[in-house]
N, C-alpha and C positions, 0 to 999 in steps of 0.2 A: 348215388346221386339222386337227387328227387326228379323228378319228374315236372315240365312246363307248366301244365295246370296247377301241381302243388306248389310251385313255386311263385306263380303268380297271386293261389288265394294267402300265401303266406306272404308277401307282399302289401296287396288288402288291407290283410287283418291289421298288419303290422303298421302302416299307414295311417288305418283307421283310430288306431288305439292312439299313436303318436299325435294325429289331430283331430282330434274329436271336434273340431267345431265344420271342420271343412267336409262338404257335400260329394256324395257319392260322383258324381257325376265328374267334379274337378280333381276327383283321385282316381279316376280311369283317363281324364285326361293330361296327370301328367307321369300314368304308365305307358302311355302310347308313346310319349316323348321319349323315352328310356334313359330319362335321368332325373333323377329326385334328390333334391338339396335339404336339407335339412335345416332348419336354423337352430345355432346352438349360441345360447348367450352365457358365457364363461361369467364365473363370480369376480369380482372388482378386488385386485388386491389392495387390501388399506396400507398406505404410505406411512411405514413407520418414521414418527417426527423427530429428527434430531435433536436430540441435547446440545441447546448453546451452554457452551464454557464461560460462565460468568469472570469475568479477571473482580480486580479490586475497584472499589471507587476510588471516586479523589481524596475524600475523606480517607479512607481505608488507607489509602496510600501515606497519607501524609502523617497516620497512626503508627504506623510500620515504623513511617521514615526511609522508606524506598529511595528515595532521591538525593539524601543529604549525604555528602562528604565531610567524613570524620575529620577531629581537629589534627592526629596525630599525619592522616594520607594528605593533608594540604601542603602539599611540599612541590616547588617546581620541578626537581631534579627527578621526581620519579614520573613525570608524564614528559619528559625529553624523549622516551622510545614510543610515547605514541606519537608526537609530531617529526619523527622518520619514518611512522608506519602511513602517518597521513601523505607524508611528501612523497612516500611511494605507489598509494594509493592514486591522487591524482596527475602524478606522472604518466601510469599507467591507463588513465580515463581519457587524458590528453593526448595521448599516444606519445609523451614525450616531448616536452616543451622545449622547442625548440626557433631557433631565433625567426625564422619564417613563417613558423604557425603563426595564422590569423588571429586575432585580440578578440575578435566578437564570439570565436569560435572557442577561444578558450574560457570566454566570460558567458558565456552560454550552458556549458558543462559546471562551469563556481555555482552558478543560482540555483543546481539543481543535486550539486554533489554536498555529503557528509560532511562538514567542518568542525567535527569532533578531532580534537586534537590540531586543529590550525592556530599560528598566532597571529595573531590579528591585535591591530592597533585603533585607538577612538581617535580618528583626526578631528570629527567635527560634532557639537553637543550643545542644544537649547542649555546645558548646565556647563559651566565651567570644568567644576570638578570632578565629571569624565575624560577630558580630553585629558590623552600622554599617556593612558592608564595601556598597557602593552600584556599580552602574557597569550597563556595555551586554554583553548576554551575547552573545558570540560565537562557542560552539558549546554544544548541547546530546549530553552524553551519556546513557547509560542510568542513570548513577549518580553523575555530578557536571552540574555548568554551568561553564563556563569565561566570565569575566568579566572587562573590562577596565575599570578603574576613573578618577577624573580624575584619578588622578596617577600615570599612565600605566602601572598597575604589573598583570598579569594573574593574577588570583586562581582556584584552582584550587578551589570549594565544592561540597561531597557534600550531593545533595540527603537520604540518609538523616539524621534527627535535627532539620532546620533550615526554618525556616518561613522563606517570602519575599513581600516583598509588591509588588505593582506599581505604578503609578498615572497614571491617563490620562483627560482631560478630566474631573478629578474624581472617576472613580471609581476607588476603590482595590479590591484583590482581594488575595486570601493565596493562594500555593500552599503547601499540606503535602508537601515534598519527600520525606515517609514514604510517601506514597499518591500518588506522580511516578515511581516507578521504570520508567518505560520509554522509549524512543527516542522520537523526535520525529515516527516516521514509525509509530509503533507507537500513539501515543496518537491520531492519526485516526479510527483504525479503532474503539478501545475505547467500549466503555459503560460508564460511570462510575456507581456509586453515589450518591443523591442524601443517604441517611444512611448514615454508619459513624462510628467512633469518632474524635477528631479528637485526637492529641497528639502530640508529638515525634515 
């Protein structure tokens, strides 16, 4: 073991070398302290930048044909087990529609739930030629439904101007397709007004 003096001028030195700019005098006063800090400025690690996942565009999509239902799959009979998979789907969202559950409470959970695969009817239409038109909607977009109806024929209806209504274990619900304008994945998220004006 060294010895106190040798350990002090090796101290010092060691001091000395580490900061060179600081004065004799305040590297004796902070060995009388008997404790000396060091500052040590660690390297910055660089934030490697994620790769975003490009998807397709609109364009791209509609190059694919991503969205288009073949002529031979337009058939009502083969989307009958998704609208059991839907009536089980909001059964279970509802806890179970039941003659006591509340109506707002159940039209609360519609505005915000999947109607892929629900049938749904046009009761009311700025155009004639919607209304009556009944069937299982098989895509939602931001501003039509796409519907396939029982005679097998797929109806393209804008939800601007046209009320639809549902109906399931009894209870029936209207959507105002005026106040529907968003994706299916966009209406989750939304808070809905409980009053505003209800027309076409």
């Amino acid at each position: 073991p060294q010895s106190s003096e040798k350990a002090k001028t090796f101290v010092h030195a060691f001091l000395k070398r580490s900061m060179p700019k600081m004065k004799d005098e305040a590297i004796q006063d902070m060995l009388a302290r008997k404790a000396v800090v060091l500052e040590h400025y660690p390297k910055k690690k660089t934030k490697q930048k994620r790769k975003k996942t490009k998807g397709f565009t609109a364009k791209q999509r509609r190059e694919l044909r991503l969205f288009e239902i073949e002529p031979e799959q337009q058939r009502y009979a083969i989307f009958l087990p998704l609208h059991e998979l839907w009536k089980q789907y909001i059964r279970d969202l509802c806890h179970g529609l039941k003659p006591d559950t509340q109506p707002h409470m159940i039209q609360g959970k519609l505005l915000k739930a999947d109607l892929h695969g629900a049938i749904v009817t046009v009761t009311k239409s700025k155009c004639p030629s919607y209304v009556g038109i009944t069937g299982i909607i098989l895509q939602e977009f931001k501003h039509v439904f796409k519907i396939i109806t029982k005679e097998d024929k797929l109806k393209v209806v804008p939800k601007l101007n046209s009320v639809f209504s549902l109906e399931l274990d009894g209870f029936i619900s209207y959507i105002y397709g005026s106040k529907f304008l968003l994706r299916a994945s966009e209406r989750s998220a939304k808070k809905f007004k409980l009053k505003g004006t209800i027309d076409l």
